[in-house]
N, CA, C and O atoms as a CHARMM CRD file, in Angstrom:
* protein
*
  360
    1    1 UNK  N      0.84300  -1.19000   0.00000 PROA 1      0.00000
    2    1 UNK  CA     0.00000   0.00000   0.00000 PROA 1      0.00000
    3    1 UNK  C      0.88000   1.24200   0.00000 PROA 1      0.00000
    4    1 UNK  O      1.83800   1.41300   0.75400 PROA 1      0.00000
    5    2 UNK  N      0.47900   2.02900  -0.86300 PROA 2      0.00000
    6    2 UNK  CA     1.48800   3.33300  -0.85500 PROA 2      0.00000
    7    2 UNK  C      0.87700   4.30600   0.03100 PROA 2      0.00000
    8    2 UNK  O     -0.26700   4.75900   0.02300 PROA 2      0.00000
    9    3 UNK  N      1.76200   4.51500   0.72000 PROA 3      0.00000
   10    3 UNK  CA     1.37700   5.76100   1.96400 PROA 3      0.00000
   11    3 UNK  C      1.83900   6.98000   1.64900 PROA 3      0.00000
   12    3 UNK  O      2.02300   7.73600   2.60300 PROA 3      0.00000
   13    4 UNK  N      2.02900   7.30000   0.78500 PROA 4      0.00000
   14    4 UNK  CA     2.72100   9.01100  -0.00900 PROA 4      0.00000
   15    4 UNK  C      1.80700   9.86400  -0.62400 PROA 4      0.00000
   16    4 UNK  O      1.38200   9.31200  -1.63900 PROA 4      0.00000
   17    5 UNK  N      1.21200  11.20800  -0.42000 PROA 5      0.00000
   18    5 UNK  CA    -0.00400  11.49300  -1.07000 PROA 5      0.00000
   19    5 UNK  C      0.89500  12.81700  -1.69000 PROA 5      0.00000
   20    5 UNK  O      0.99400  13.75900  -0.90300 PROA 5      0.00000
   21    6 UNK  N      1.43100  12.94900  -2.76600 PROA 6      0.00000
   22    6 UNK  CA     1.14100  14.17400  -3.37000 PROA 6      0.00000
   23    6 UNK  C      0.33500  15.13400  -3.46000 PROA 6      0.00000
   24    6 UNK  O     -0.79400  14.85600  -3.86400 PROA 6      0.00000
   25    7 UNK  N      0.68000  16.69200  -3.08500 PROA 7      0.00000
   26    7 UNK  CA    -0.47500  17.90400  -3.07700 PROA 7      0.00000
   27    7 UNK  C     -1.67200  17.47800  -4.38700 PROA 7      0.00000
   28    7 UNK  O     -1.55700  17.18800  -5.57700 PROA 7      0.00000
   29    8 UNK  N     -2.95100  17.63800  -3.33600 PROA 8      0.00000
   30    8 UNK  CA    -3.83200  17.50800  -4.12700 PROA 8      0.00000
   31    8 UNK  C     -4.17100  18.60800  -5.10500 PROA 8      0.00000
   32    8 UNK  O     -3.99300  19.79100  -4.81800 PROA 8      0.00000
   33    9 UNK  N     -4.82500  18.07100  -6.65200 PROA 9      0.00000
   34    9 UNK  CA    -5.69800  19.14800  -7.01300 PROA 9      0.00000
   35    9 UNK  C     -6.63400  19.03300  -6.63400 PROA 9      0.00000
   36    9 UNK  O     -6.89400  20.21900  -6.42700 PROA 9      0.00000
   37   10 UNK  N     -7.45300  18.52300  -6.33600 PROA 10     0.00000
   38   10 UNK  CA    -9.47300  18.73100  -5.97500 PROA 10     0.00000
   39   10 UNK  C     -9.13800  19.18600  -4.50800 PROA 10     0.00000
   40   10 UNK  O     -9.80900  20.17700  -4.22200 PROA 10     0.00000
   41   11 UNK  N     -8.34300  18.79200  -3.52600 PROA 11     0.00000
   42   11 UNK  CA    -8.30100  19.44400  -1.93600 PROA 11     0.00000
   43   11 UNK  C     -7.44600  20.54900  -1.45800 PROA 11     0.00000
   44   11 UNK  O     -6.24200  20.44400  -1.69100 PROA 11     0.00000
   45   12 UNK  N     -7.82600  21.47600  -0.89600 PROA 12     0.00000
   46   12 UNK  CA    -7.03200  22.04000  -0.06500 PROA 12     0.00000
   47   12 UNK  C     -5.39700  21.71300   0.24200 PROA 12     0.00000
   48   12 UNK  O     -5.04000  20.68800   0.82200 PROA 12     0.00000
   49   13 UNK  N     -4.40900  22.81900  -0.27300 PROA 13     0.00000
   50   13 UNK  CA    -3.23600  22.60000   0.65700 PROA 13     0.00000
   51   13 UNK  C     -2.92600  23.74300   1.20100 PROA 13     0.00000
   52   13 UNK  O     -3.53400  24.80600   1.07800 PROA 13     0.00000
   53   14 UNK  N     -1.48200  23.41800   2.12200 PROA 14     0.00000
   54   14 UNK  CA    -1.24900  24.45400   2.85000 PROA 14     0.00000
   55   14 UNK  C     -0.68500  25.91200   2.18700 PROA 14     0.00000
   56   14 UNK  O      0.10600  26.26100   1.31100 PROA 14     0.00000
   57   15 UNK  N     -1.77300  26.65400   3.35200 PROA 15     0.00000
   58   15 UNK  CA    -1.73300  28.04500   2.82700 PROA 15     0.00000
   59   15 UNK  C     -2.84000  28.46500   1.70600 PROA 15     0.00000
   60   15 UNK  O     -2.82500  29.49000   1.02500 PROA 15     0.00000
   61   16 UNK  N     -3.51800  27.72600   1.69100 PROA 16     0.00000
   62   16 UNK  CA    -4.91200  27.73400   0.50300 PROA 16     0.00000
   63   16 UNK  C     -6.13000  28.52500   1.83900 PROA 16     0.00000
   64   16 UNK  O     -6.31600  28.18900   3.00900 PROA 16     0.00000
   65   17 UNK  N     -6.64000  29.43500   1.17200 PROA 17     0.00000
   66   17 UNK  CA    -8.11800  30.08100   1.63300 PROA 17     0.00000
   67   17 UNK  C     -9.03700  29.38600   1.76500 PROA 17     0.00000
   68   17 UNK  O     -9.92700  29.37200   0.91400 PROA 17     0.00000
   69   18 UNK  N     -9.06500  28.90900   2.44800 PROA 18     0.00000
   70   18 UNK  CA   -11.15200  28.18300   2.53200 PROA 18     0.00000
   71   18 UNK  C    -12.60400  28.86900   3.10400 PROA 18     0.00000
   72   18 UNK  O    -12.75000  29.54400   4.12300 PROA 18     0.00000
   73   19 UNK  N    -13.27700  28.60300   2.44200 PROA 19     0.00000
   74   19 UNK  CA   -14.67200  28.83700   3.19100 PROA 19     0.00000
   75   19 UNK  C    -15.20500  27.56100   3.74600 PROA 19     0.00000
   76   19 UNK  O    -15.34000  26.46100   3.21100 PROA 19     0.00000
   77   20 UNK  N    -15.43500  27.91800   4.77800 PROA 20     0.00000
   78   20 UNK  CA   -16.64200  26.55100   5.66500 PROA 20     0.00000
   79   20 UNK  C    -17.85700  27.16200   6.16900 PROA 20     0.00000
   80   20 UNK  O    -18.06200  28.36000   6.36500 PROA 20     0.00000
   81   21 UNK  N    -18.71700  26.07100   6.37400 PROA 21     0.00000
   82   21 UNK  CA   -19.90100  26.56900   7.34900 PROA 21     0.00000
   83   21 UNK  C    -19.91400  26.00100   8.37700 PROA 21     0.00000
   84   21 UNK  O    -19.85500  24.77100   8.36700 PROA 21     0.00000
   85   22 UNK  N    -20.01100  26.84300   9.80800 PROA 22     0.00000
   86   22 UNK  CA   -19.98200  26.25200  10.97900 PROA 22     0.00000
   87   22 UNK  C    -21.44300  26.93300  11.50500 PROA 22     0.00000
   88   22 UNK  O    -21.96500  27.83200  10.84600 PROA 22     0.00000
   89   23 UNK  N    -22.04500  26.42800  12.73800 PROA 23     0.00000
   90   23 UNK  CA   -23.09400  26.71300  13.63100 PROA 23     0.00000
   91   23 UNK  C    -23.74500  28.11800  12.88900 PROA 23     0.00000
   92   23 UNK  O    -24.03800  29.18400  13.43000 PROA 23     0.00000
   93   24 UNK  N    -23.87600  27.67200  11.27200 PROA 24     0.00000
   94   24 UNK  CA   -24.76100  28.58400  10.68700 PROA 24     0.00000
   95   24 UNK  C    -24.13300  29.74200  10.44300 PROA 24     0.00000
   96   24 UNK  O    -24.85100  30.70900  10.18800 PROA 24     0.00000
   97   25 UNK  N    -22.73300  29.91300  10.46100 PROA 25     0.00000
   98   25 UNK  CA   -22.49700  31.40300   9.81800 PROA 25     0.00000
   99   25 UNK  C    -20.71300  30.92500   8.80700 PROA 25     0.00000
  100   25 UNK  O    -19.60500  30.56700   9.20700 PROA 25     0.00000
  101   26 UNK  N    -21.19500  31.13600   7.68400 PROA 26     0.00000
  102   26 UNK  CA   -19.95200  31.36300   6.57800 PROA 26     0.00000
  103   26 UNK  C    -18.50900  31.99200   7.19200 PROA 26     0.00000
  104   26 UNK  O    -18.45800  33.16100   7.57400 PROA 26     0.00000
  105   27 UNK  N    -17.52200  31.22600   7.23700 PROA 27     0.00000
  106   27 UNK  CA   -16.10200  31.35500   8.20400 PROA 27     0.00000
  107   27 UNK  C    -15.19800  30.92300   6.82600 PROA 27     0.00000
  108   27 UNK  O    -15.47900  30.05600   5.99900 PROA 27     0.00000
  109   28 UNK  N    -13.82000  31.97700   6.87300 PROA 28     0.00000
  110   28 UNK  CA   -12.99700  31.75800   5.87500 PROA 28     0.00000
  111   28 UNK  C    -11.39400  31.29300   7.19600 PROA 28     0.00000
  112   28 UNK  O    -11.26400  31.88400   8.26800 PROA 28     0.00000
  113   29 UNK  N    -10.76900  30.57400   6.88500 PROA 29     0.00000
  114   29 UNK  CA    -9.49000  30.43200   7.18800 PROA 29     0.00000
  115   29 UNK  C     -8.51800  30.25200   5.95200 PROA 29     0.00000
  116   29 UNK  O     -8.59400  30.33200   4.72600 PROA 29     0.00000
  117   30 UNK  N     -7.46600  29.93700   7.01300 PROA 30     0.00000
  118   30 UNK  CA    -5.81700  29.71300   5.64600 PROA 30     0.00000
  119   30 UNK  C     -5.50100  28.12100   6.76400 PROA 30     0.00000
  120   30 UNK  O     -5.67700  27.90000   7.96200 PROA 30     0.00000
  121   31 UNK  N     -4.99600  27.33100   5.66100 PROA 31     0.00000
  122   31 UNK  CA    -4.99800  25.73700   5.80400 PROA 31     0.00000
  123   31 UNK  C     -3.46400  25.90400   6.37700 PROA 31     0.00000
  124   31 UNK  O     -2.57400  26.42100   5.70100 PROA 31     0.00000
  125   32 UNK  N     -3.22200  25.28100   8.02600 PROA 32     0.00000
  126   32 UNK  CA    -2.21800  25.22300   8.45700 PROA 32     0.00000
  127   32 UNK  C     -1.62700  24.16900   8.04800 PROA 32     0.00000
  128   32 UNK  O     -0.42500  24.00000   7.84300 PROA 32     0.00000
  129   33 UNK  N     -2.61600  23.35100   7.91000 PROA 33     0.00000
  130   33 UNK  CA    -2.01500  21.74500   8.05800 PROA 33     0.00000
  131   33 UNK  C     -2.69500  20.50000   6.86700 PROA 33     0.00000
  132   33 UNK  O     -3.55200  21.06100   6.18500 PROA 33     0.00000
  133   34 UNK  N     -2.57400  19.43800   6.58500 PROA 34     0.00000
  134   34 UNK  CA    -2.83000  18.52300   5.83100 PROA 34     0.00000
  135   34 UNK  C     -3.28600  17.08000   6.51600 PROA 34     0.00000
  136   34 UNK  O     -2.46300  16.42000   7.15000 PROA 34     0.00000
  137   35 UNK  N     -4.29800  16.75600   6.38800 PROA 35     0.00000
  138   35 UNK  CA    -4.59300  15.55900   7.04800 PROA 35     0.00000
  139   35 UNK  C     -5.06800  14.45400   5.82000 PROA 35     0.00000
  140   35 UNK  O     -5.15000  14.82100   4.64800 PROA 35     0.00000
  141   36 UNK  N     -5.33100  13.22600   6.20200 PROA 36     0.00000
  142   36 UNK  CA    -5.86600  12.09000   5.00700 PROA 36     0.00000
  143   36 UNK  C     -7.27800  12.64600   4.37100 PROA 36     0.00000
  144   36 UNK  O     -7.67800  12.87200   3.22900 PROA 36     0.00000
  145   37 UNK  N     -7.93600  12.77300   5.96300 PROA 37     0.00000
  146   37 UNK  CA    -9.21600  13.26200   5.33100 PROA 37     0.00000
  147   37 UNK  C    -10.00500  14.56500   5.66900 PROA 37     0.00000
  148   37 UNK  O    -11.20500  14.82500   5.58100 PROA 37     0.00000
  149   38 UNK  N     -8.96800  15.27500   6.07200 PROA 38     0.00000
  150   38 UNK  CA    -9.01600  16.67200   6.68700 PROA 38     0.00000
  151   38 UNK  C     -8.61100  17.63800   6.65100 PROA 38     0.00000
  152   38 UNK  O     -7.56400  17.42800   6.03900 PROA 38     0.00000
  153   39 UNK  N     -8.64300  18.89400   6.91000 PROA 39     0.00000
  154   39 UNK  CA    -7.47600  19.90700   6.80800 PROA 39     0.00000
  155   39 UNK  C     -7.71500  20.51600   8.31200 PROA 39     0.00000
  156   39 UNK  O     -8.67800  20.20300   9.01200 PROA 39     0.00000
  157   40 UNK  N     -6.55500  21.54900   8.74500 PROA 40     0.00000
  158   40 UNK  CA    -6.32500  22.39200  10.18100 PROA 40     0.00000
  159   40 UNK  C     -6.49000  23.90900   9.21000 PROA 40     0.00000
  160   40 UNK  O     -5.78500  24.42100   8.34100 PROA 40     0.00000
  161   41 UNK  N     -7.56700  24.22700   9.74800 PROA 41     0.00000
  162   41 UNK  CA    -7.60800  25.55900  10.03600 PROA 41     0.00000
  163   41 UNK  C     -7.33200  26.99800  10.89000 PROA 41     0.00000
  164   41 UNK  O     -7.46600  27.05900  12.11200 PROA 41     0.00000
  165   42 UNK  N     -7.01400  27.88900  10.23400 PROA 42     0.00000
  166   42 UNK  CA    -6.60500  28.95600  11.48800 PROA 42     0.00000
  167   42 UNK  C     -7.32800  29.74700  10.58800 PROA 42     0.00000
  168   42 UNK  O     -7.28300  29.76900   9.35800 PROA 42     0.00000
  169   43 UNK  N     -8.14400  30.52900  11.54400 PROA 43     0.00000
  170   43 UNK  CA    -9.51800  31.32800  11.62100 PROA 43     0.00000
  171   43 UNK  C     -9.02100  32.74500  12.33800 PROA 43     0.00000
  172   43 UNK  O     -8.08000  32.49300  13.09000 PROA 43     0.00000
  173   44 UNK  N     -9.30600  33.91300  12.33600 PROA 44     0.00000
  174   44 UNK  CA    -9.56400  34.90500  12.68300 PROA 44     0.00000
  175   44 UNK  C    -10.24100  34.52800  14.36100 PROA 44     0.00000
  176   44 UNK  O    -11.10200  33.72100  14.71100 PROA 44     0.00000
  177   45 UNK  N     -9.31700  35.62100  15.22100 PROA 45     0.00000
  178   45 UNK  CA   -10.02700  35.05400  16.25700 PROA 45     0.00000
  179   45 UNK  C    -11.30300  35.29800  16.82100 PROA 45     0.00000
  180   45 UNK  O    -11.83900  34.61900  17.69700 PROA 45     0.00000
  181   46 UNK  N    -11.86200  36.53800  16.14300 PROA 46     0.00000
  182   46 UNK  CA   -13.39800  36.82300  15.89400 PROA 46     0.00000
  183   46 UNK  C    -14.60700  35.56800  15.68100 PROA 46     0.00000
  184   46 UNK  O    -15.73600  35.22600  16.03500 PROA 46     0.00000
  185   47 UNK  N    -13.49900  35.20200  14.86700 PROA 47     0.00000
  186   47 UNK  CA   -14.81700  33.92200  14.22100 PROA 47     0.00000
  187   47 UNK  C    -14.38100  32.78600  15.22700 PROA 47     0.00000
  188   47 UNK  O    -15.27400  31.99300  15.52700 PROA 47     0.00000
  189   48 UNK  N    -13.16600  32.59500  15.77900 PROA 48     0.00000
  190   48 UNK  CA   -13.28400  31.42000  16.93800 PROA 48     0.00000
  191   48 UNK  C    -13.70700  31.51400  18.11300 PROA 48     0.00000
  192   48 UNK  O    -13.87000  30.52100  18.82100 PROA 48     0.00000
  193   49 UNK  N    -13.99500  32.94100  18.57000 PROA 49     0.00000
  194   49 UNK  CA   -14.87300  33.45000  19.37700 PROA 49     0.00000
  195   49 UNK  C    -16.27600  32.70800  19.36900 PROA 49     0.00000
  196   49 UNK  O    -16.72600  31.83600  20.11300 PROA 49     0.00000
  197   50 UNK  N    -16.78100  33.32500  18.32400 PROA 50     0.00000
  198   50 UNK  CA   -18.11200  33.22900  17.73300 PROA 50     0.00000
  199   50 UNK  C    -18.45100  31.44400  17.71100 PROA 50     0.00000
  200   50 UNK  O    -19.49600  30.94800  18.13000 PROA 50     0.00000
  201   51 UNK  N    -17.58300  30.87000  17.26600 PROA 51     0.00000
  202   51 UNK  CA   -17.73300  29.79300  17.30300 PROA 51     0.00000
  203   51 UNK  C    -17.69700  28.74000  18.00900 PROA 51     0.00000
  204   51 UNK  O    -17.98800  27.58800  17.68400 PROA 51     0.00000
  205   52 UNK  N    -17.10000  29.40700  19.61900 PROA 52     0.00000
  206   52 UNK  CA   -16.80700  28.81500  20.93300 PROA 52     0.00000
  207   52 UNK  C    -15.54500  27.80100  20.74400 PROA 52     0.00000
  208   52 UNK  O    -15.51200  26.65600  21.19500 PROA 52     0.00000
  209   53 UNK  N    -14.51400  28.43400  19.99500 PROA 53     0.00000
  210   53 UNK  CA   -13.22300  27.23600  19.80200 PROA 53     0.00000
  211   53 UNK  C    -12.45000  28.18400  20.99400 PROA 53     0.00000
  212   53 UNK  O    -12.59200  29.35000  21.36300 PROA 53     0.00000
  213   54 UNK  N    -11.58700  27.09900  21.38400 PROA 54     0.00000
  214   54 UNK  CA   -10.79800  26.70400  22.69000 PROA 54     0.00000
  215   54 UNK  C     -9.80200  27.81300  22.01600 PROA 54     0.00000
  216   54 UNK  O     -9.17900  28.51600  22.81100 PROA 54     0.00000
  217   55 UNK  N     -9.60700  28.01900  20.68200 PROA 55     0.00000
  218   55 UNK  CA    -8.02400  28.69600  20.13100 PROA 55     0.00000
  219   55 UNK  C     -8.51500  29.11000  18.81500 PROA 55     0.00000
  220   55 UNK  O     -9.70200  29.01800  18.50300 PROA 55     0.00000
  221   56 UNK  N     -7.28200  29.72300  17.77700 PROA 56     0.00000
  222   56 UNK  CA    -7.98600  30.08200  16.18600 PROA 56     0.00000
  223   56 UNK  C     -7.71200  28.78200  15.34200 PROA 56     0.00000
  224   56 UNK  O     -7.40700  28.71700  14.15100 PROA 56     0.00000
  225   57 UNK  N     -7.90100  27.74200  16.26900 PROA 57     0.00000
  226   57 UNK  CA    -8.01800  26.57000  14.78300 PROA 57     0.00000
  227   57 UNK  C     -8.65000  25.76000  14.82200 PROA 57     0.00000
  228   57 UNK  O     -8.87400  25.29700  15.94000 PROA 57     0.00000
  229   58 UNK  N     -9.18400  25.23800  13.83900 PROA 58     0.00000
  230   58 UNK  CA   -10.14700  24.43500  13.85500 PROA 58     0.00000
  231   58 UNK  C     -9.89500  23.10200  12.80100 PROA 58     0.00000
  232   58 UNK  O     -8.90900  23.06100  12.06500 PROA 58     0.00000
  233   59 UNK  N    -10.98000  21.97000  12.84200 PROA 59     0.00000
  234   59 UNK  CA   -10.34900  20.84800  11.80200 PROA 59     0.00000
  235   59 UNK  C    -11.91900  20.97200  10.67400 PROA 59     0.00000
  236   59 UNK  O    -13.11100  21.24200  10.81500 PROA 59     0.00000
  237   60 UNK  N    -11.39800  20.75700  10.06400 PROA 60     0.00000
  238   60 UNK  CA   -12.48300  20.47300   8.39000 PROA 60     0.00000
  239   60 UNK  C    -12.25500  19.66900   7.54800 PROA 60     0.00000
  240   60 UNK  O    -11.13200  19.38800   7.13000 PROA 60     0.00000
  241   61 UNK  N    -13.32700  19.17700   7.17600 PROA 61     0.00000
  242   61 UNK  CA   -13.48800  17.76000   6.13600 PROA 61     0.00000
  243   61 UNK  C    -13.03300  18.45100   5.00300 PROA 61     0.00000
  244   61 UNK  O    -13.12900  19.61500   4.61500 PROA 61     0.00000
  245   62 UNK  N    -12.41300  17.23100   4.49300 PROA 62     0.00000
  246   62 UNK  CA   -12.47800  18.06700   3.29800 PROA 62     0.00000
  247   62 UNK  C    -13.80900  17.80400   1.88300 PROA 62     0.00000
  248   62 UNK  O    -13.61500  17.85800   0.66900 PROA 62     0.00000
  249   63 UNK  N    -14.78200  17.59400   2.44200 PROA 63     0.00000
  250   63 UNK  CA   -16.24700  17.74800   1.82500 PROA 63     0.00000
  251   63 UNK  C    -17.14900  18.80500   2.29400 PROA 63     0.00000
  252   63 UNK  O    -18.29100  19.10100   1.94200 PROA 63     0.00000
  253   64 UNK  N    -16.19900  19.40500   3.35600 PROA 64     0.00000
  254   64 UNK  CA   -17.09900  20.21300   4.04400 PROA 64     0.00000
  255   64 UNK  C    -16.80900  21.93500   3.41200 PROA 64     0.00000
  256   64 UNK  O    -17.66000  22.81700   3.29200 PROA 64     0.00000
  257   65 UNK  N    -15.21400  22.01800   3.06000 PROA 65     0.00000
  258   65 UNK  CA   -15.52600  23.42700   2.74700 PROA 65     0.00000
  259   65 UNK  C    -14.98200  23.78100   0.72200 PROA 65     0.00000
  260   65 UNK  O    -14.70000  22.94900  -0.14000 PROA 65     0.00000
  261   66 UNK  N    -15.02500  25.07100   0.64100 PROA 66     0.00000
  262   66 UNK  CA   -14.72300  25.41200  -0.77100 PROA 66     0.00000
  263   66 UNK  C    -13.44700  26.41100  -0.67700 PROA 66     0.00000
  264   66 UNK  O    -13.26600  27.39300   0.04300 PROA 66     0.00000
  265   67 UNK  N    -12.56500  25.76100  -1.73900 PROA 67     0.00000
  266   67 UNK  CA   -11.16600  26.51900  -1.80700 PROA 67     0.00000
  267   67 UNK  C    -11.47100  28.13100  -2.28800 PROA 67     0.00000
  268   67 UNK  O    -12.15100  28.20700  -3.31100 PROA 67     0.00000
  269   68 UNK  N    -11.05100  29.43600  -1.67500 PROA 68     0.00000
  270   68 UNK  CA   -11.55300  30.74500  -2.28000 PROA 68     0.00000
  271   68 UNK  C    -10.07400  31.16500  -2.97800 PROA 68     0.00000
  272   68 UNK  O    -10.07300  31.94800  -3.92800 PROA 68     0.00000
  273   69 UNK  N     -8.95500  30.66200  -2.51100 PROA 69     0.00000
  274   69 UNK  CA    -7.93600  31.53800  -3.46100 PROA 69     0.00000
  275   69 UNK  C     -6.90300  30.34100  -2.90900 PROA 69     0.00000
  276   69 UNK  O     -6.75900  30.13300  -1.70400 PROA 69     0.00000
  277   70 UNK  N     -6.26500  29.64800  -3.85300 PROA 70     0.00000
  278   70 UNK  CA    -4.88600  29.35100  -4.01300 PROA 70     0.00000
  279   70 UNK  C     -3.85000  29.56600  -3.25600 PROA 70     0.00000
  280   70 UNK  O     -3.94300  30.58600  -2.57400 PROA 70     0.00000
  281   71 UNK  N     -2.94100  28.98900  -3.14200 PROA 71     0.00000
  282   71 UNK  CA    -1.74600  29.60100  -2.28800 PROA 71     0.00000
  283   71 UNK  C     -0.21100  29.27900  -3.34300 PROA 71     0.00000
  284   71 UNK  O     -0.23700  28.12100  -3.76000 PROA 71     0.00000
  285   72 UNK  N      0.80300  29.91600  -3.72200 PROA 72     0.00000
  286   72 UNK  CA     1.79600  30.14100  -4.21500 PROA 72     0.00000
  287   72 UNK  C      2.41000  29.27600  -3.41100 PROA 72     0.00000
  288   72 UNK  O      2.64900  29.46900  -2.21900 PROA 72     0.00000
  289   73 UNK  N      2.72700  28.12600  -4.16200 PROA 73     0.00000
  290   73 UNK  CA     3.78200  26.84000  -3.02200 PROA 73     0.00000
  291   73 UNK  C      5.04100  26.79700  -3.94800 PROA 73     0.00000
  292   73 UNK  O      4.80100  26.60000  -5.13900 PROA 73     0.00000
  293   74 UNK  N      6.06900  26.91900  -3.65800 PROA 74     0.00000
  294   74 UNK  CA     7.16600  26.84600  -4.55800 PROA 74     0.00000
  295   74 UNK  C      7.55000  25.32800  -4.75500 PROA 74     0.00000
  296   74 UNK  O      7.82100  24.74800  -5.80700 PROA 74     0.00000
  297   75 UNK  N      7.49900  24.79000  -3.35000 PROA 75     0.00000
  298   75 UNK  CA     8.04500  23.33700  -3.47100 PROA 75     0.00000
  299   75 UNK  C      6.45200  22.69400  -3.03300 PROA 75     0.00000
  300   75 UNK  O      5.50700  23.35000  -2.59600 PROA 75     0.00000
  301   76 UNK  N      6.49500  21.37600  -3.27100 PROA 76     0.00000
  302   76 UNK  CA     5.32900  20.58200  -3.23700 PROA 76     0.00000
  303   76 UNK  C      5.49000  19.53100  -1.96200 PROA 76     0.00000
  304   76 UNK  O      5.67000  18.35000  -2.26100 PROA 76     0.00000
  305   77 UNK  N      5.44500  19.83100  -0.78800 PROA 77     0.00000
  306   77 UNK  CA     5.97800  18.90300   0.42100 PROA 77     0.00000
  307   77 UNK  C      5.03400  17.19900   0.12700 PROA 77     0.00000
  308   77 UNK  O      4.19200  17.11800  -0.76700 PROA 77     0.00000
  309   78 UNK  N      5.33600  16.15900   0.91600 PROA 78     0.00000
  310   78 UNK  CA     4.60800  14.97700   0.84600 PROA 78     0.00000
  311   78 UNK  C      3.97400  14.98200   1.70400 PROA 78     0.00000
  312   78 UNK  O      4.49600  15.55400   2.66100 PROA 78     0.00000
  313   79 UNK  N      2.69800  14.47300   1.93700 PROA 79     0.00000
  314   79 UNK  CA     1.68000  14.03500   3.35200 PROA 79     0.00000
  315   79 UNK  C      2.11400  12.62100   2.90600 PROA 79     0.00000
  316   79 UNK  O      2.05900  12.06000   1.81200 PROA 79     0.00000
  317   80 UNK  N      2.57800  12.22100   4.15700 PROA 80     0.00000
  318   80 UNK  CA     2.80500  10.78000   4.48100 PROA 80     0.00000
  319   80 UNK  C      1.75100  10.28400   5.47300 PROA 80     0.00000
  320   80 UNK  O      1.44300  10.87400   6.50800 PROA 80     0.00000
  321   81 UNK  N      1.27000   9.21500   5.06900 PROA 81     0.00000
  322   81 UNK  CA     0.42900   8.53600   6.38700 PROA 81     0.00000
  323   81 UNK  C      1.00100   7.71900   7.06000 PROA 81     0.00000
  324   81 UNK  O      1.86200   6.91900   6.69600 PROA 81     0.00000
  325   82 UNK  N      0.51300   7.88600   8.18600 PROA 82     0.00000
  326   82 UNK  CA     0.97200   7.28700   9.39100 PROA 82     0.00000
  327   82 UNK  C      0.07400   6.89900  10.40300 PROA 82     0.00000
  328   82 UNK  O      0.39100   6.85000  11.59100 PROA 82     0.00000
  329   83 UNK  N     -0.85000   6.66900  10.03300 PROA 83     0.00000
  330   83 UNK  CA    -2.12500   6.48100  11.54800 PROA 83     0.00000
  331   83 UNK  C     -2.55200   7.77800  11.60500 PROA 83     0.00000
  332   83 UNK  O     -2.74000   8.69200  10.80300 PROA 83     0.00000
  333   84 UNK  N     -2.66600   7.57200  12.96200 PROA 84     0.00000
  334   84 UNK  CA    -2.77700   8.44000  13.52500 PROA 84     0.00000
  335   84 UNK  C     -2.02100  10.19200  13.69400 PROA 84     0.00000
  336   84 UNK  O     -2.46600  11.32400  13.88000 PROA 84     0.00000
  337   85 UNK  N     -0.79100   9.62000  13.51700 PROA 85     0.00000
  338   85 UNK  CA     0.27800  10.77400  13.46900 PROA 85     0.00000
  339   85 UNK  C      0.27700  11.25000  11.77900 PROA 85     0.00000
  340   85 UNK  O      1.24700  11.95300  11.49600 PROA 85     0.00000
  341   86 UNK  N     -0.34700  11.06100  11.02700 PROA 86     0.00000
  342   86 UNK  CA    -0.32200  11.25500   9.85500 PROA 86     0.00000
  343   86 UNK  C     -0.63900  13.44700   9.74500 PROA 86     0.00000
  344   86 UNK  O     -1.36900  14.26700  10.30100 PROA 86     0.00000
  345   87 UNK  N      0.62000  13.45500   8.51400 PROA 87     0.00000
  346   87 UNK  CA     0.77200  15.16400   8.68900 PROA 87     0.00000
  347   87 UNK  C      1.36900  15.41200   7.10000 PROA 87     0.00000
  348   87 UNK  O      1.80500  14.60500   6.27900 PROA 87     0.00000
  349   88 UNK  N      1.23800  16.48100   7.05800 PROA 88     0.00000
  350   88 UNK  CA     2.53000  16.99000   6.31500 PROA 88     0.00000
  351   88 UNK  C      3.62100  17.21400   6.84500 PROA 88     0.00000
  352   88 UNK  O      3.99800  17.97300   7.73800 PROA 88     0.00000
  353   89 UNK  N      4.33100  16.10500   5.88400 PROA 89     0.00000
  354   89 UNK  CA     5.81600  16.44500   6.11200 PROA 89     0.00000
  355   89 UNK  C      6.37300  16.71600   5.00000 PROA 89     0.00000
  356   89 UNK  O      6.13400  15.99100   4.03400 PROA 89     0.00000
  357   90 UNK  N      7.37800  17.99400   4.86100 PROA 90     0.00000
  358   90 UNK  CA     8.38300  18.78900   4.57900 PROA 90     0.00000
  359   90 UNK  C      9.15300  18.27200   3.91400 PROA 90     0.00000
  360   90 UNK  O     10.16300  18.87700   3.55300 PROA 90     0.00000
């Protein structure tokens, strides 16, 4: 089984804009992080307010939100899986 995922085109990578919907109100972040079936968000802390998060980040499916602008990646890092510990790595 190959555990190596090359930056997606159809998903989110890091440093990409997203829109999500949470507890009914439209929230944009920038993608900290890379998961199998997820991404880490960091949100404005207005909207993590609003949203009762512990901090400005949050996790999202990636069915759940829509890419709004691109991010300029020079190099293309690997998401390796690993279980649980599964990330982008560098």
């Amino acid at each position: 089984m190959n555990t190596n995922f090359l930056y997606s085109k159809n998903n989110a990578n890091l440093g990409d804009k997203i829109e999500f919907k949470r507890k009914k109100q439209i929230v944009n972040g920038v993608v900290t992080a890379l998961r199998e079936n997820t991404v880490i968000v960091k949100v404005k802390n207005d909207a993590a307010k609003k949203l009762d998060l512990p901090d400005n980040q949050t996790v999202v499916a990636h069915k759940n939100y829509v890419i709004v602008e691109r991010a300029v990646n020079e190099t293309q890092p690997v998401f390796v899986y690993d279980g649980w510990n599964s990330a982008l790595k560098a």
